[in-house]
N, C-alpha and C positions, 0 to 999 in steps of 0.2 A: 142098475147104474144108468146115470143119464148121457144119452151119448152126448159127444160133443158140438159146440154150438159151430157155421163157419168161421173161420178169421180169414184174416187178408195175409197173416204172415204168422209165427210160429210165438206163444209166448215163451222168450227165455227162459232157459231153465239150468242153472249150473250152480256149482260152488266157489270157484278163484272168483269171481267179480263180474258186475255187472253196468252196464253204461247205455242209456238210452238218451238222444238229442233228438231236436229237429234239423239236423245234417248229417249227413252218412260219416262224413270226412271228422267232424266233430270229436263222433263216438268213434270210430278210429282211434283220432290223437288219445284219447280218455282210456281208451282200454291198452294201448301201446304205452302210457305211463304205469299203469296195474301191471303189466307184463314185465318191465324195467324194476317193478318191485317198489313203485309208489304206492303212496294210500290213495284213497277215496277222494281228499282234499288236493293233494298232486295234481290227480288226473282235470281234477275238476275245473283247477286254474285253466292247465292246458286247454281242455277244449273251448272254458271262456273266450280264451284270445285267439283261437283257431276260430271259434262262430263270428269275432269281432271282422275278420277277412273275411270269411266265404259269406255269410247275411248280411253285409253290410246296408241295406236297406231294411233291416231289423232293429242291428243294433251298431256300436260301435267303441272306443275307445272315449267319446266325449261323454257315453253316455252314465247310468246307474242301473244299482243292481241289489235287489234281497238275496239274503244269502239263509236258508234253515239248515240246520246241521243238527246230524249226532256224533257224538264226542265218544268211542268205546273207552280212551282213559280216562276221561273226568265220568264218562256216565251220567251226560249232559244233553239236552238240547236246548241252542243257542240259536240265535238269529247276528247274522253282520246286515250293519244299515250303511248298503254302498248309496243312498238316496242322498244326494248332494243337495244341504237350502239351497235358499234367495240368496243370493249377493248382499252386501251389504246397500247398496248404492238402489234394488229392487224395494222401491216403495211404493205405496197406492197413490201417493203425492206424485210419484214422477212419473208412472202410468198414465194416471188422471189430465195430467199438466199437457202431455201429449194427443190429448182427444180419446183415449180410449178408454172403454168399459169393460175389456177382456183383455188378457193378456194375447198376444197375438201368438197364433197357433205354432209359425215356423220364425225365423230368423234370433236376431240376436238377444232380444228383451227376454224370449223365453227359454233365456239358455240360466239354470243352475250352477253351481260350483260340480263339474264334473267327478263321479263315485267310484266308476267302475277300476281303474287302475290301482287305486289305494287298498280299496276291498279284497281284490285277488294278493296282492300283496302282505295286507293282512293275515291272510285266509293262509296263505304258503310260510308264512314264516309260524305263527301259532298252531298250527293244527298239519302240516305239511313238515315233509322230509327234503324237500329237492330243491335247487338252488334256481333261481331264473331263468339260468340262459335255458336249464330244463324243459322248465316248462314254456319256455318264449318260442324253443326255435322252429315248429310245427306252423307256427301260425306266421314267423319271420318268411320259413318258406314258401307257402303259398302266397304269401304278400309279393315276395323278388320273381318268384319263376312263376306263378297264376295256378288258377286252379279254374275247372269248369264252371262257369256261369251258368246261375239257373235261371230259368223262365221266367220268374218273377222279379229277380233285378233287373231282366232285363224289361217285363214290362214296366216298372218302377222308373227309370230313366228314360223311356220313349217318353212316358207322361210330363216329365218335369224336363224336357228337352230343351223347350226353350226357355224355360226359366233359366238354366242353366247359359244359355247361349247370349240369353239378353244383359241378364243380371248377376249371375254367379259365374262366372269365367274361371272359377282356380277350381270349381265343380269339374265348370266341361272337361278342364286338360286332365282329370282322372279318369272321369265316367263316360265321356266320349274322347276313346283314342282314334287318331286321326280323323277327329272331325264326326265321328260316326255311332250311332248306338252299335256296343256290341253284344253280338248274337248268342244268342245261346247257346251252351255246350263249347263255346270257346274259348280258349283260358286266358283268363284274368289277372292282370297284373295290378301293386299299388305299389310303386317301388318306394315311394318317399313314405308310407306307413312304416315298410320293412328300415327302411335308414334310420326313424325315429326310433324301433325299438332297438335296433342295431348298435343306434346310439346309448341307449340308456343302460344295455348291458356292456359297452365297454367303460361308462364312465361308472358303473357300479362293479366292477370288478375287483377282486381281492378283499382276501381276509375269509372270515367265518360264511358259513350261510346265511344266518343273523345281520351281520355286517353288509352283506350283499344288500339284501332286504332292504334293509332302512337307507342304506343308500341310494336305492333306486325310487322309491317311496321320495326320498329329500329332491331327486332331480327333476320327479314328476311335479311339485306342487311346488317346488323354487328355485329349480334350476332350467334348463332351458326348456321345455314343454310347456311352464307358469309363464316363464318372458314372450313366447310367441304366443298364448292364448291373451295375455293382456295386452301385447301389441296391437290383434288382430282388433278386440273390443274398442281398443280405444283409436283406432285413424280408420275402422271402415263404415260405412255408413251401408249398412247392407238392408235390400229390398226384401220387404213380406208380406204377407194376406193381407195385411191393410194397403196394401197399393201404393205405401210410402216407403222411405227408407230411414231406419235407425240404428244408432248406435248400439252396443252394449253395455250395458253396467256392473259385468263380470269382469273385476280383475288379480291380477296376480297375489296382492294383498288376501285377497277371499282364501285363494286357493291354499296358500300356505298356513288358514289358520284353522282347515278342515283336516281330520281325519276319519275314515270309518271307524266304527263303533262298534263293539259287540254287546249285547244287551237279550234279556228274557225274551221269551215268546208269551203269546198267552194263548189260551188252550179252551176246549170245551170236550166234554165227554157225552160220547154219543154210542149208548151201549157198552158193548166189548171196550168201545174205539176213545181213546185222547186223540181229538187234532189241534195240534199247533199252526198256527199261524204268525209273521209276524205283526206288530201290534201297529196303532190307527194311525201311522203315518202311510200306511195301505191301507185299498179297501181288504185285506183278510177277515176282516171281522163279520164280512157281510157273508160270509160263506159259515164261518159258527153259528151267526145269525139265525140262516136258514136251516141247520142242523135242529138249532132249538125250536124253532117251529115245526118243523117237518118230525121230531119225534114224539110229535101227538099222535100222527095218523099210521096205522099198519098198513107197512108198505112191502112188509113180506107175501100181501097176500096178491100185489099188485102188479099188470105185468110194466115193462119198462117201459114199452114202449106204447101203452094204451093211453087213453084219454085221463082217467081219473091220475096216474103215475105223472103224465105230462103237467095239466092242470096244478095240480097241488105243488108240484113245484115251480111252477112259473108263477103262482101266488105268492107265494114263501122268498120266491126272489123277488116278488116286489114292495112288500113288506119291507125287506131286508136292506134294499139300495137306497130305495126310502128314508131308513135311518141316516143309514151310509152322507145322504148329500145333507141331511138335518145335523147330525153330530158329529163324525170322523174330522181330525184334525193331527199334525204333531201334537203327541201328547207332551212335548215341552214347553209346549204352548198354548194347549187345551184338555180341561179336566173334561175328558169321553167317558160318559157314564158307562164302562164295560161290563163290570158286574152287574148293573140294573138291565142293561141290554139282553145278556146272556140269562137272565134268570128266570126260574121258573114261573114264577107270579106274571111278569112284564110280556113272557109270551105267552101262558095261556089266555091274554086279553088279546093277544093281537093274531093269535092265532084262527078268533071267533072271528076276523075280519075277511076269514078265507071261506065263501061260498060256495056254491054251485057255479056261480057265473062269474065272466075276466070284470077285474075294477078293472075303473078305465079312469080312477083318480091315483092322483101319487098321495100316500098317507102316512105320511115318518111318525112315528111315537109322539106322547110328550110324555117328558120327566122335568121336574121342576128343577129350574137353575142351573138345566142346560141346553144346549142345542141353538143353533139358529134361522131363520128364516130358509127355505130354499127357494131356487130361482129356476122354474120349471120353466122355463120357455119352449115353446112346440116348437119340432119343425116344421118349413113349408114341403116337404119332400122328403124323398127316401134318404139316409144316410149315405155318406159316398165315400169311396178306398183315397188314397192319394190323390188331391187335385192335382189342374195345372199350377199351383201357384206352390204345394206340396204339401197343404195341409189338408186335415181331415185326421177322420180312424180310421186309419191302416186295414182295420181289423174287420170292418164294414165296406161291404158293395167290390164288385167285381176287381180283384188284380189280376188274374189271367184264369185263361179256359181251357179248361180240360173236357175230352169225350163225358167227362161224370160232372162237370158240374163245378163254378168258381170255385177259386179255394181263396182263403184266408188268413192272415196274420201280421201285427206289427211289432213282436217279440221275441227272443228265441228263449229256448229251456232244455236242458237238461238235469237227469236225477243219476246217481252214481252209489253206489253199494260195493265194499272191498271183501275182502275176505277173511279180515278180523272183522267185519259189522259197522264198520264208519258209513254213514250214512250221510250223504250230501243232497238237495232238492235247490235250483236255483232260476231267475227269470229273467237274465239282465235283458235291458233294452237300452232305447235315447241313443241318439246322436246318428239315427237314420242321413243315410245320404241323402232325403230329400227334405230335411227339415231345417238343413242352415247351413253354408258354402263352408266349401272345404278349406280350411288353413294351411295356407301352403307350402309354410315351413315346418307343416308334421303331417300332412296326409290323410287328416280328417277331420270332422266336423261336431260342433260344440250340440249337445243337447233340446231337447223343448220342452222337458217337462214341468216349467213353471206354467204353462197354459192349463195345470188343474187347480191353480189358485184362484180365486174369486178376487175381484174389486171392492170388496164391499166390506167395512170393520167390523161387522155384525155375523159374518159367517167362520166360522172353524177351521174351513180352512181358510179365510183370509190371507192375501198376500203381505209378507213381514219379514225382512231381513233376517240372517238366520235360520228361517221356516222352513222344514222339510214339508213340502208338495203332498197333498194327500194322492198317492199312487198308485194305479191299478196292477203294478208288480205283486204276486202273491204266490210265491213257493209254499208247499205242505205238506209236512212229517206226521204222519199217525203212529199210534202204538196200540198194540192187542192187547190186552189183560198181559197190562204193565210191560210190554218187552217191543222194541221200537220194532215196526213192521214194514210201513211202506212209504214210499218218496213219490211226489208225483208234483203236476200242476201244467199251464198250459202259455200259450201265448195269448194274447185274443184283447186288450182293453180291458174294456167293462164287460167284457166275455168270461173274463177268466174265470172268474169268482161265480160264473153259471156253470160252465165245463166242468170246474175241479169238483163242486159237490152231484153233479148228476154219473162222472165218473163213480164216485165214492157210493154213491148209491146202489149204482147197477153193481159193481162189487158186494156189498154187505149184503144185500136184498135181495138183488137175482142169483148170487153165485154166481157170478161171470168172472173168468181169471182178467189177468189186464190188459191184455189185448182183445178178448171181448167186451170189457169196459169201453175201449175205444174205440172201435168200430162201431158200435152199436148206433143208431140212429140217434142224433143228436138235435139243439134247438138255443136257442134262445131270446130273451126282452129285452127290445128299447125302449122300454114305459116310462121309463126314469130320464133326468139329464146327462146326458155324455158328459164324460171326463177331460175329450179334448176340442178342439174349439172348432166350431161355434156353441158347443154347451146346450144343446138340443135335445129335446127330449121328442118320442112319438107314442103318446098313450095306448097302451092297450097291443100294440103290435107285437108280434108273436112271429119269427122267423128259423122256419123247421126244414128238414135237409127231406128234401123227396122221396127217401125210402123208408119215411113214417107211415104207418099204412094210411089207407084213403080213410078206411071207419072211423081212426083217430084223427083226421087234419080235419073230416066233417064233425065230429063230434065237438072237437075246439071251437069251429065257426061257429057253433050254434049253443056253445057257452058264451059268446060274445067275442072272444079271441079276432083280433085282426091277422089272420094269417097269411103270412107269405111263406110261399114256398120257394125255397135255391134251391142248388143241384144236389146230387146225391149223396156225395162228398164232400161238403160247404163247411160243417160245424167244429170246429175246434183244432188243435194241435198238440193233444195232449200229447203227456208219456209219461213211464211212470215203472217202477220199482219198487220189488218188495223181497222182503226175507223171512225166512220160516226154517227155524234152525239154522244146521248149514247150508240149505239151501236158497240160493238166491231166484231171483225170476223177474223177467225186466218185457217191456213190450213200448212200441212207439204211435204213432203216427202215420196211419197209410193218405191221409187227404195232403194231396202236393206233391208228392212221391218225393220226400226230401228227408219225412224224417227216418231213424232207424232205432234199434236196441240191438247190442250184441255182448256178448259175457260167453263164458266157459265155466 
């Protein structure tokens, strides 16, 4: 018998249900609705709207959200698209008209029709038992009476400090009360969040649960939440990365003509395993991608953490992103060759393109009559976490210091397993407090996920009214020889989609349960173009968490690899569940010490 590997904390192991987030308090709320006798989609709301309060430098109420699910009565898995398009009013004529070549990383231009409210709504009324105030009043609470601030909002708002003092003023009066960054560990209030939902479960109350629902769902997107977001767009002329000040072209009209969607996934089989992803309006595909490349080489023979294990997949992922910026697009919008992508023929050609040594070129496919141009532009420097101005990836370069080593994230996630087998995986993000002033007749702030659209009519994702953002949101359901197994996926950008398959990996291949998945020494490439602006790419760089051993980080440098090395805890925020009979088993996140798993 092999003994056991270390972890940092225990993987779950029970039968009534399981919940693992990147917040303690999260997975609380999620398993205290399991407890109350909710499903898996219940609890799942709840913690949404609880991570909306305590992460709000993750995510928020303006922002959007993938949703993958397994359905035990239908004997389904489904994907919801809380990804909210372009405005109507978002063209490349009214970008252009204004001097710019990118959508601007933070303020109001790159704000979406917000997803995240409709989605959970959705998600509770189809697939959920419980009524709103339900699942609202977890996250109402800590909104009125605070909850302990963690370390990284609070570095999060030291940095955008003045931004807020100079130019966003309905910021400061939330995120600096009296005048002041506050401290960590000390509890946190947003009372006018808590009034807004406060508000929307008294003007939704009465009648069925059904009736609730849709009521509250109508006051979000045309009752008073629509009226103050297209107030806010249309008389503030709010300051951003471009060092100007602009309108928005988000209004109440948009809002009321969107709803989340539920719609297929699309899948690849690898081995034993189906993984679902949802389809090219994220990058999911890039992580199949790399499955169908990666199942050329025997990687059961390889260790995980060695060079050739390292190597081959940080090839296979840049192959795969490659495609990602050449093809991905809404598929409403664009025919994404996904079967030619995914199939066997198309990768063992591109498979031969993975040597001994790092490319240090970007080289997306070609298929004939489709795909566009990419726009690889280098950086001049390293990537960087939140500026002062509040753009960048989150998900890159230092947010705060721990004895081990930066940590990372500009997402949150949680995976949830009930005890009938409902199976939930989800990644909301958008509407970061530092990426667009708070509205201050609802207590939070509008999205930026239009900044992964491109200028340019020739690309896929091109910016188009309508257009859902090609988005690095990427939730993921596998199944074992056919019977739905595990829920997992990560925060991270353009991380994710490296995290969620080197997890999967060291599972299938090492035998590692899933919290040695997640511990395990992690890495990833910026070879490719960033998703959020400045759109930067740094060929060949390779950045790997300090407890890869020495033999493997010299053996990469001397494949070509640009390696950098952060601390020792630096790579990813997974988590992640799974089922095997009646037994469940759930594990988190030890980098940040925020996130948790817990089940009975």
């Amino acid at each position: 018998m092999t003994a056991p590997r270390f972890t940092t904390r225990p993987e779950i192991d029970g039968t009534f249900g399981v919940v693992t987030s990147t917040h303690w308090l999260a997975s609380a709320v999620g398993m205290g609705i399991l407890e109350r006798g909710g499903n898996a989609f219940d609890a799942g709301v709840a913690a949404a709207f609880t991570l909306q309060v305590v992460e709000p430098h993750l995510n928020g109420p303006g922002g959007d959200v993938p949703v993958i699910l397994y359905d035990v009565r239908h004997q389904e898995t489904q994907v919801i698209c809380g990804q909210g398009p372009a405005p109507a009013g978002a063209t490349i004529e009214h970008y252009r008209s204004l001097g710019l070549d990118l959508v601007p990383g933070t303020g109001l231009l790159a704000t979406c029709i917000p997803g995240a409210f409709d989605t959970w709504m959705l998600l509770l009324r189809d697939y959920g038992t419980m009524r709103p105030r339900d699942v609202l009043e977890a996250a109402i609470g800590y909104a009125r009476h605070g909850y302990p601030i963690v370390e990284r909002i609070t570095e999060t708002i030291q940095t955008v400090e003045q931004l807020f003092r100079e130019h966003w003023p309905t910021s400061a009066e939330v995120y600096l009360p009296e005048g002041r960054v506050p401290q960590a560990g000390e509890l946190f209030t947003n009372v006018r969040l808590a009034e807004t939902y406060e508000r929307v479960l008294r003007e939704c109350q009465g009648g069925s649960r059904e009736q609730e629902i849709e009521r509250a769902r109508h006051i979000w997107s045309q009752g008073f939440v629509a009226e103050a977001i297209d107030r806010f767009c249309r008389t503030e002329d709010v300051f951003d990365v471009t060092g100007r000040h602009h309108r928005g072209v988000l209004t109440g009209e948009d809002m009321a003509r969107w709803k989340a969607s539920v719609e297929a996934p699309i899948h690849y089989d690898y081995g034993r395993y189906r993984v679902f992803k949802p389809t090219t309006w994220c990058q999911g595909l890039a992580c199949l991608q790399q499955l169908a490349l990666l199942e050329g080489f025997d990687l059961d023979k390889l260790d995980p953490a060695g060079p050739d294990f390292v190597h081959l997949v940080v090839e296979a992922a840049k192959l795969a992103f490659a495609d990602r910026e050449a093809f991905y697009g809404d598929p409403a919008f664009v025919d994404v060759p996904i079967e030619t992508l995914l199939s066997k023929a198309y990768n063992a050609e591109r498979r031969k393109l993975i040597g001994d040594k790092a490319s240090l070129e970007l080289r997306p496919g070609t298929i004939a009559g489709a795909g566009g141009k990419v726009d690889a532009r280098v950086a001049s420097g390293k990537r960087v976490a939140v500026g002062a101005t509040g753009a960048g990836e989150p998900t890159v370069g230092e947010i705060t210091t721990f004895e081990s080593g930066n940590t990372r994230g500009d997402t949150v996630h949680f995976d949830i397993i009930d005890r009938w087998g409902n199976m939930i995986s989800s990644t909301p993000s958008g509407g970061w407090l530092q990426s667009s002033p708070i509205i201050p007749a609802l207590g939070f702030c509008l999205g930026s996920r239009a900044q992964m659209f491109w200028l340019d009519e020739s690309h896929p994702a091109a910016l188009q009214p309508g257009k859902r953002p090609r988005s690095t949101l990427t939730p993921t359901i596998a199944f074992r020889d056919g019977e739905p197994y595990l829920a997992w996926g990560s925060p991270g950008g353009d991380q994710q989609d490296q995290w969620v398959p080197q997890m999967f990996l060291r599972h299938v291949h090492a035998k590692m349960n899933l919290q040695e998945s997640i511990d395990a020494p992690a890495w990833h490439t910026e070879h490719f173009p960033g998703s959020f602006w400045p759109r930067e790419s740094r060929p060949g760089v390779l950045v790997v968490e300090n407890r890869l051993p020495r033999a493997t980080i010299e053996e990469l440098h001397r494949r070509g690899h640009i390696v950098e090395i952060g601390g020792d805890w630096s790579e990813g925020r997974l988590t992640g569940a799974r089922r095997e009979g009646v037994r469940l088993k759930a594990a988190a996140n030890p980098r940040g010490m925020q996130g948790y798993a817990v089940g009975r």
